[in-house]
C-alpha positions in Angstrom: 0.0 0.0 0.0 3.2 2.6 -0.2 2.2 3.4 3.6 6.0 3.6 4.1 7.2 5.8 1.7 7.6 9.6 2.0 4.9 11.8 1.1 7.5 13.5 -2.1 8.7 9.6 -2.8 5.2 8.4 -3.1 3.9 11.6 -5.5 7.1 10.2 -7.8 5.8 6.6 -7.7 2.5 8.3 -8.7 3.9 10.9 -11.6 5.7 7.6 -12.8 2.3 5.7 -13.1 4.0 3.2 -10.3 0.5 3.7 -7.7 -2.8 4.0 -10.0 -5.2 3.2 -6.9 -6.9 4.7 -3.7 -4.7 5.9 -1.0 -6.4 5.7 2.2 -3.7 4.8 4.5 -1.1 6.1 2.4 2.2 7.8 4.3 0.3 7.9 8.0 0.6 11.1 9.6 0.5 13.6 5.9 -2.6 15.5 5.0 -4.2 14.3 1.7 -6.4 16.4 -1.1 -9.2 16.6 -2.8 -9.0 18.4 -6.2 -11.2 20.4 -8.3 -9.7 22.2 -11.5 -12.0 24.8 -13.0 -11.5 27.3 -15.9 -10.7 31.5 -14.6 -14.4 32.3 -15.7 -15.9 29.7 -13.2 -13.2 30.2 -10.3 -14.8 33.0 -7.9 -18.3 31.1 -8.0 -16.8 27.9 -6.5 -14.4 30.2 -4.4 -17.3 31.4 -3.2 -18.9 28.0 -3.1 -16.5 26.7 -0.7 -16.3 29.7 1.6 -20.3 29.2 2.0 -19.4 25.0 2.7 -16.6 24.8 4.6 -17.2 22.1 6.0 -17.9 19.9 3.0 -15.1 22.0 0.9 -12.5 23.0 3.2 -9.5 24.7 0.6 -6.0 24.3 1.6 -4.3 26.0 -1.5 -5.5 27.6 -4.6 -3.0 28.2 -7.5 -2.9 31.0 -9.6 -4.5 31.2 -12.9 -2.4 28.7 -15.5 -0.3 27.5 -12.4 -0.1 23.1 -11.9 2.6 23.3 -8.9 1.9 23.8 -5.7 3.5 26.2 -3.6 2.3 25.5 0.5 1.2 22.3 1.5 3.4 20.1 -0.8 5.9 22.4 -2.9 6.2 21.3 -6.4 3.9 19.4 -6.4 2.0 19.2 -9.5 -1.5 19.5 -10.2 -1.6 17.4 -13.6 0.1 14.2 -12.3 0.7 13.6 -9.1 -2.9 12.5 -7.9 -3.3 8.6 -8.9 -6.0 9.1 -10.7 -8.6 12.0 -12.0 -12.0 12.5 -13.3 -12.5 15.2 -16.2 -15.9 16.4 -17.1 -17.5 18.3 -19.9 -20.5 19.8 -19.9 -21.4 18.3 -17.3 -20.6 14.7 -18.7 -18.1 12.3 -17.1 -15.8 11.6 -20.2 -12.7 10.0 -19.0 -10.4 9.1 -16.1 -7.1 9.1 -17.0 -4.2 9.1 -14.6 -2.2 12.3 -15.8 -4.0 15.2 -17.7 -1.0 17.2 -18.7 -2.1 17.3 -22.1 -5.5 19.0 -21.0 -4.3 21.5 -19.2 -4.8 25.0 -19.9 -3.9 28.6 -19.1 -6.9 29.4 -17.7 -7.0 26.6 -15.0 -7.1 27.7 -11.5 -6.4 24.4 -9.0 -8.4 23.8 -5.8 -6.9 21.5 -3.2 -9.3 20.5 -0.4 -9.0 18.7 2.7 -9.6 14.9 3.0 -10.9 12.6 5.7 -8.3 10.6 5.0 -5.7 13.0 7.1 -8.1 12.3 10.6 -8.2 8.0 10.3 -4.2 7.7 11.5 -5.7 10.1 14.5 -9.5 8.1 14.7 -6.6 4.5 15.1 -4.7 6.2 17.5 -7.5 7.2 19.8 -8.3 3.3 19.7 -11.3 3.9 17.0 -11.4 1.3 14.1 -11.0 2.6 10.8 -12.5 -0.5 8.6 -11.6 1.0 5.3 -8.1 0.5 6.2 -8.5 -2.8 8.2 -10.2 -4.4 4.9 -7.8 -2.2 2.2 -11.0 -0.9 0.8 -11.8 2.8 -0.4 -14.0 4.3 2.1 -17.8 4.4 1.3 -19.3 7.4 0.2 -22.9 8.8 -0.4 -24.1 11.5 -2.2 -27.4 12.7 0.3 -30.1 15.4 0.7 -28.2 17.7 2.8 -28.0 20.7 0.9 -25.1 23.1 0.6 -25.3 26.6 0.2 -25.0 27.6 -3.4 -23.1 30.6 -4.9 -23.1 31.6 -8.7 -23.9 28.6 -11.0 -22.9 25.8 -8.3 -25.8 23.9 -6.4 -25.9 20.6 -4.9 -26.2 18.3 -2.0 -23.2 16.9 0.2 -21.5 13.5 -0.4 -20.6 12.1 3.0 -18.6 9.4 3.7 -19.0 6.5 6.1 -16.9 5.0 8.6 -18.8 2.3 11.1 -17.6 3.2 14.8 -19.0 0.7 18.0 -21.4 2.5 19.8 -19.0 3.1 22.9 -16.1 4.5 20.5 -18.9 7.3 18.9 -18.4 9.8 21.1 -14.2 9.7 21.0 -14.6 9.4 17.4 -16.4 13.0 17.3 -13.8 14.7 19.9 -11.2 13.5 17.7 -12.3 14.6 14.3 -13.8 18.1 16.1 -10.3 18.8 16.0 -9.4 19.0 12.7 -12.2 21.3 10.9 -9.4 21.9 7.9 -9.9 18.6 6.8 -13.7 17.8 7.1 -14.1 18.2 11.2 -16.8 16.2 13.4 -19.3 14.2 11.8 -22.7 15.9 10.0 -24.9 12.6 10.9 -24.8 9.4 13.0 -27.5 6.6 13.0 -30.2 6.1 10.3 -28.9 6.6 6.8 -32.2 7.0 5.2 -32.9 10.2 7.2 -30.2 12.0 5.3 -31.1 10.2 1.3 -29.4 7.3 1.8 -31.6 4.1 0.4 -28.8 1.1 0.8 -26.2 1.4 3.1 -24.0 -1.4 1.4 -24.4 0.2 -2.2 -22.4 3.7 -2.0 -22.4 6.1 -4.7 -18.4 6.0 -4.7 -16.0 3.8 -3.2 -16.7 0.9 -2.0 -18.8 -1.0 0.8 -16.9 -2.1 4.0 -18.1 -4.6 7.0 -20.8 -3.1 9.5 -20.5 -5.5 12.6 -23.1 -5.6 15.2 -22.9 -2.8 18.2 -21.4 -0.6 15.7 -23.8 2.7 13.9 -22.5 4.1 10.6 -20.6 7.2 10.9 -21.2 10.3 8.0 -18.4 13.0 7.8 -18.8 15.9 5.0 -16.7 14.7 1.5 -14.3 16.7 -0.6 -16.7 14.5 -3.4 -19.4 16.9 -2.7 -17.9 19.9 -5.6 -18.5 16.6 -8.0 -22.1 16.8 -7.7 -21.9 20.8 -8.2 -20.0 20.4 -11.2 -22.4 17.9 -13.0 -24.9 20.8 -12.1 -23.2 23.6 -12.7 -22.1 21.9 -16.5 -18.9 24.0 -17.1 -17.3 23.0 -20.5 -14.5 21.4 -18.9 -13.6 20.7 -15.0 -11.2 18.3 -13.7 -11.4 16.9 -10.2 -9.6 13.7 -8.4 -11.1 10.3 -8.9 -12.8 9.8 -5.4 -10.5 8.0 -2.8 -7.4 8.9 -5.0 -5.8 12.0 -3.2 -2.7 13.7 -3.8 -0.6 13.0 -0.6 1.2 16.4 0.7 4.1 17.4 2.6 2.0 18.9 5.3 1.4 16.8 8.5 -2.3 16.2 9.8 -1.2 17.7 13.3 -0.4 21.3 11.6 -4.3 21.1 10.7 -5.7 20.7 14.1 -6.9 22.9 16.3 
Protein backbone atom coordinates (compact mmCIF):
# COMPACT_ATOMS: atom_id res chain seq x y z
CA UNK A 1 0.00 0.00 0.00
CA UNK A 2 3.19 2.58 -0.17
CA UNK A 3 2.22 3.40 3.59
CA UNK A 4 5.96 3.61 4.14
CA UNK A 5 7.21 5.78 1.65
CA UNK A 6 7.64 9.58 2.00
CA UNK A 7 4.91 11.84 1.11
CA UNK A 8 7.48 13.52 -2.08
CA UNK A 9 8.73 9.64 -2.80
CA UNK A 10 5.22 8.40 -3.09
CA UNK A 11 3.87 11.63 -5.53
CA UNK A 12 7.10 10.24 -7.83
CA UNK A 13 5.79 6.62 -7.71
CA UNK A 14 2.47 8.26 -8.70
CA UNK A 15 3.93 10.91 -11.62
CA UNK A 16 5.68 7.55 -12.77
CA UNK A 17 2.33 5.68 -13.13
CA UNK A 18 4.02 3.16 -10.30
CA UNK A 19 0.46 3.69 -7.70
CA UNK A 20 -2.84 3.96 -10.04
CA UNK A 21 -5.19 3.19 -6.87
CA UNK A 22 -6.87 4.75 -3.66
CA UNK A 23 -4.74 5.93 -1.03
CA UNK A 24 -6.37 5.75 2.18
CA UNK A 25 -3.67 4.79 4.48
CA UNK A 26 -1.11 6.12 2.43
CA UNK A 27 2.17 7.84 4.30
CA UNK A 28 0.33 7.85 8.00
CA UNK A 29 0.59 11.10 9.57
CA UNK A 30 0.46 13.56 5.88
CA UNK A 31 -2.57 15.50 5.04
CA UNK A 32 -4.23 14.26 1.67
CA UNK A 33 -6.43 16.44 -1.14
CA UNK A 34 -9.19 16.57 -2.81
CA UNK A 35 -8.96 18.38 -6.18
CA UNK A 36 -11.23 20.42 -8.29
CA UNK A 37 -9.72 22.22 -11.51
CA UNK A 38 -12.05 24.75 -12.96
CA UNK A 39 -11.52 27.29 -15.93
CA UNK A 40 -10.74 31.47 -14.58
CA UNK A 41 -14.37 32.28 -15.71
CA UNK A 42 -15.95 29.68 -13.24
CA UNK A 43 -13.22 30.19 -10.31
CA UNK A 44 -14.75 32.95 -7.90
CA UNK A 45 -18.26 31.12 -8.01
CA UNK A 46 -16.83 27.87 -6.55
CA UNK A 47 -14.40 30.25 -4.45
CA UNK A 48 -17.30 31.45 -3.24
CA UNK A 49 -18.86 27.99 -3.13
CA UNK A 50 -16.50 26.66 -0.70
CA UNK A 51 -16.32 29.70 1.55
CA UNK A 52 -20.26 29.20 1.99
CA UNK A 53 -19.44 25.02 2.73
CA UNK A 54 -16.63 24.80 4.63
CA UNK A 55 -17.19 22.11 6.00
CA UNK A 56 -17.92 19.87 2.98
CA UNK A 57 -15.15 21.96 0.92
CA UNK A 58 -12.47 23.00 3.20
CA UNK A 59 -9.49 24.69 0.63
CA UNK A 60 -6.02 24.25 1.60
CA UNK A 61 -4.29 26.00 -1.50
CA UNK A 62 -5.55 27.61 -4.57
CA UNK A 63 -3.04 28.19 -7.48
CA UNK A 64 -2.91 31.03 -9.56
CA UNK A 65 -4.45 31.22 -12.89
CA UNK A 66 -2.42 28.66 -15.47
CA UNK A 67 -0.33 27.46 -12.40
CA UNK A 68 -0.08 23.12 -11.86
CA UNK A 69 2.60 23.25 -8.89
CA UNK A 70 1.94 23.78 -5.66
CA UNK A 71 3.48 26.16 -3.55
CA UNK A 72 2.26 25.51 0.54
CA UNK A 73 1.20 22.27 1.52
CA UNK A 74 3.42 20.14 -0.81
CA UNK A 75 5.94 22.38 -2.86
CA UNK A 76 6.24 21.31 -6.42
CA UNK A 77 3.93 19.38 -6.44
CA UNK A 78 2.02 19.15 -9.54
CA UNK A 79 -1.45 19.49 -10.17
CA UNK A 80 -1.55 17.39 -13.59
CA UNK A 81 0.12 14.23 -12.35
CA UNK A 82 0.72 13.57 -9.14
CA UNK A 83 -2.94 12.54 -7.94
CA UNK A 84 -3.28 8.63 -8.90
CA UNK A 85 -5.98 9.14 -10.70
CA UNK A 86 -8.59 11.98 -12.00
CA UNK A 87 -12.00 12.50 -13.33
CA UNK A 88 -12.48 15.23 -16.17
CA UNK A 89 -15.88 16.37 -17.08
CA UNK A 90 -17.54 18.30 -19.95
CA UNK A 91 -20.53 19.78 -19.88
CA UNK A 92 -21.35 18.26 -17.28
CA UNK A 93 -20.64 14.72 -18.72
CA UNK A 94 -18.09 12.32 -17.12
CA UNK A 95 -15.82 11.55 -20.21
CA UNK A 96 -12.71 10.01 -18.96
CA UNK A 97 -10.43 9.12 -16.08
CA UNK A 98 -7.06 9.11 -16.96
CA UNK A 99 -4.17 9.06 -14.59
CA UNK A 100 -2.18 12.32 -15.79
CA UNK A 101 -4.03 15.22 -17.68
CA UNK A 102 -1.02 17.18 -18.66
CA UNK A 103 -2.14 17.31 -22.14
CA UNK A 104 -5.52 19.00 -21.04
CA UNK A 105 -4.29 21.55 -19.18
CA UNK A 106 -4.84 25.03 -19.92
CA UNK A 107 -3.88 28.57 -19.10
CA UNK A 108 -6.89 29.40 -17.68
CA UNK A 109 -6.99 26.59 -15.03
CA UNK A 110 -7.15 27.74 -11.45
CA UNK A 111 -6.40 24.35 -8.96
CA UNK A 112 -8.44 23.81 -5.83
CA UNK A 113 -6.88 21.52 -3.24
CA UNK A 114 -9.34 20.46 -0.39
CA UNK A 115 -9.03 18.74 2.70
CA UNK A 116 -9.60 14.91 3.02
CA UNK A 117 -10.89 12.63 5.73
CA UNK A 118 -8.29 10.59 5.04
CA UNK A 119 -5.66 12.98 7.10
CA UNK A 120 -8.07 12.27 10.64
CA UNK A 121 -8.22 8.04 10.25
CA UNK A 122 -4.18 7.71 11.52
CA UNK A 123 -5.66 10.08 14.53
CA UNK A 124 -9.46 8.05 14.66
CA UNK A 125 -6.64 4.50 15.07
CA UNK A 126 -4.72 6.18 17.49
CA UNK A 127 -7.53 7.16 19.85
CA UNK A 128 -8.32 3.28 19.66
CA UNK A 129 -11.31 3.90 17.00
CA UNK A 130 -11.42 1.35 14.12
CA UNK A 131 -11.03 2.55 10.83
CA UNK A 132 -12.53 -0.46 8.65
CA UNK A 133 -11.64 0.97 5.33
CA UNK A 134 -8.12 0.55 6.25
CA UNK A 135 -8.51 -2.84 8.24
CA UNK A 136 -10.23 -4.36 4.92
CA UNK A 137 -7.80 -2.20 2.19
CA UNK A 138 -11.03 -0.91 0.79
CA UNK A 139 -11.82 2.76 -0.39
CA UNK A 140 -13.96 4.29 2.06
CA UNK A 141 -17.76 4.44 1.34
CA UNK A 142 -19.29 7.44 0.18
CA UNK A 143 -22.88 8.80 -0.44
CA UNK A 144 -24.13 11.55 -2.16
CA UNK A 145 -27.41 12.74 0.27
CA UNK A 146 -30.07 15.40 0.68
CA UNK A 147 -28.25 17.67 2.81
CA UNK A 148 -28.03 20.69 0.92
CA UNK A 149 -25.10 23.10 0.62
CA UNK A 150 -25.34 26.64 0.22
CA UNK A 151 -24.98 27.60 -3.38
CA UNK A 152 -23.14 30.61 -4.91
CA UNK A 153 -23.13 31.63 -8.69
CA UNK A 154 -23.88 28.64 -10.99
CA UNK A 155 -22.92 25.76 -8.28
CA UNK A 156 -25.75 23.94 -6.45
CA UNK A 157 -25.92 20.64 -4.94
CA UNK A 158 -26.16 18.27 -1.98
CA UNK A 159 -23.19 16.88 0.25
CA UNK A 160 -21.51 13.48 -0.38
CA UNK A 161 -20.62 12.13 3.03
CA UNK A 162 -18.62 9.39 3.70
CA UNK A 163 -19.00 6.52 6.14
CA UNK A 164 -16.86 4.97 8.64
CA UNK A 165 -18.77 2.31 11.13
CA UNK A 166 -17.61 3.16 14.78
CA UNK A 167 -18.99 0.72 17.96
CA UNK A 168 -21.41 2.53 19.79
CA UNK A 169 -19.05 3.12 22.89
CA UNK A 170 -16.15 4.48 20.54
CA UNK A 171 -18.93 7.34 18.85
CA UNK A 172 -18.37 9.82 21.10
CA UNK A 173 -14.17 9.67 21.00
CA UNK A 174 -14.64 9.40 17.38
CA UNK A 175 -16.35 13.01 17.25
CA UNK A 176 -13.81 14.70 19.90
CA UNK A 177 -11.16 13.53 17.68
CA UNK A 178 -12.25 14.58 14.30
CA UNK A 179 -13.79 18.10 16.07
CA UNK A 180 -10.34 18.79 16.03
CA UNK A 181 -9.39 19.00 12.65
CA UNK A 182 -12.21 21.33 10.89
CA UNK A 183 -9.43 21.90 7.89
CA UNK A 184 -9.88 18.65 6.84
CA UNK A 185 -13.73 17.83 7.08
CA UNK A 186 -14.13 18.17 11.20
CA UNK A 187 -16.76 16.24 13.38
CA UNK A 188 -19.34 14.17 11.83
CA UNK A 189 -22.70 15.87 10.00
CA UNK A 190 -24.91 12.64 10.90
CA UNK A 191 -24.77 9.43 13.00
CA UNK A 192 -27.51 6.57 12.99
CA UNK A 193 -30.19 6.12 10.31
CA UNK A 194 -28.95 6.59 6.79
CA UNK A 195 -32.20 7.03 5.19
CA UNK A 196 -32.94 10.20 7.22
CA UNK A 197 -30.19 12.00 5.30
CA UNK A 198 -31.11 10.19 1.28
CA UNK A 199 -29.38 7.27 1.84
CA UNK A 200 -31.64 4.12 0.43
CA UNK A 201 -28.76 1.06 0.80
CA UNK A 202 -26.21 1.43 3.07
CA UNK A 203 -24.03 -1.40 1.37
CA UNK A 204 -24.38 0.23 -2.21
CA UNK A 205 -22.35 3.74 -2.04
CA UNK A 206 -22.45 6.09 -4.70
CA UNK A 207 -18.36 5.97 -4.68
CA UNK A 208 -15.96 3.77 -3.19
CA UNK A 209 -16.70 0.85 -2.00
CA UNK A 210 -18.82 -0.98 0.83
CA UNK A 211 -16.92 -2.11 4.01
CA UNK A 212 -18.05 -4.59 6.95
CA UNK A 213 -20.81 -3.07 9.49
CA UNK A 214 -20.54 -5.48 12.60
CA UNK A 215 -23.06 -5.63 15.18
CA UNK A 216 -22.88 -2.83 18.15
CA UNK A 217 -21.44 -0.57 15.67
CA UNK A 218 -23.78 2.74 13.86
CA UNK A 219 -22.45 4.14 10.63
CA UNK A 220 -20.61 7.22 10.94
CA UNK A 221 -21.19 10.31 8.01
CA UNK A 222 -18.37 13.03 7.80
CA UNK A 223 -18.79 15.86 4.97
CA UNK A 224 -16.70 14.71 1.53
CA UNK A 225 -14.33 16.72 -0.58
CA UNK A 226 -16.66 14.52 -3.43
CA UNK A 227 -19.37 16.86 -2.66
CA UNK A 228 -17.94 19.86 -5.60
CA UNK A 229 -18.46 16.55 -8.03
CA UNK A 230 -22.12 16.83 -7.66
CA UNK A 231 -21.91 20.78 -8.21
CA UNK A 232 -19.96 20.38 -11.20
CA UNK A 233 -22.41 17.87 -13.03
CA UNK A 234 -24.93 20.81 -12.11
CA UNK A 235 -23.21 23.60 -12.70
CA UNK A 236 -22.13 21.85 -16.49
CA UNK A 237 -18.89 24.05 -17.14
CA UNK A 238 -17.33 23.04 -20.53
CA UNK A 239 -14.53 21.42 -18.94
CA UNK A 240 -13.60 20.69 -14.96
CA UNK A 241 -11.21 18.32 -13.66
CA UNK A 242 -11.35 16.85 -10.16
CA UNK A 243 -9.63 13.69 -8.39
CA UNK A 244 -11.13 10.28 -8.92
CA UNK A 245 -12.83 9.76 -5.42
CA UNK A 246 -10.47 8.02 -2.80
CA UNK A 247 -7.42 8.86 -4.97
CA UNK A 248 -5.76 12.02 -3.20
CA UNK A 249 -2.66 13.71 -3.81
CA UNK A 250 -0.63 13.02 -0.63
CA UNK A 251 1.16 16.36 0.67
CA UNK A 252 4.10 17.44 2.64
CA UNK A 253 1.96 18.93 5.34
CA UNK A 254 1.40 16.84 8.50
CA UNK A 255 -2.27 16.25 9.78
CA UNK A 256 -1.21 17.74 13.35
CA UNK A 257 -0.45 21.30 11.56
CA UNK A 258 -4.27 21.10 10.71
CA UNK A 259 -5.70 20.67 14.07
CA UNK A 260 -6.90 22.90 16.31
Amino acid sequence: MDAGLSPRAFRERVRAGLHTGQTSGVCPGFAQTNLVVLPMAYAYDFLLYAQRNPAAIPLLEVTDAGERLLRVIAPGADTATDYPRYRVYRDGVLTGEPTDVTGLWRDDFVSFHIGCSFSFESALMEAGVPVRNIEENRNVPMFVTNIPCAPAGVFSGTMVVSMRPIPYALIPRAVSVTAQSPRVHGAPVHIGDPSLIGINDITRPDFGEPVTIRPGEQPVFWPCGVTPQVAVLNAKPDIAITHSPGHMLVTDTRNAELRV
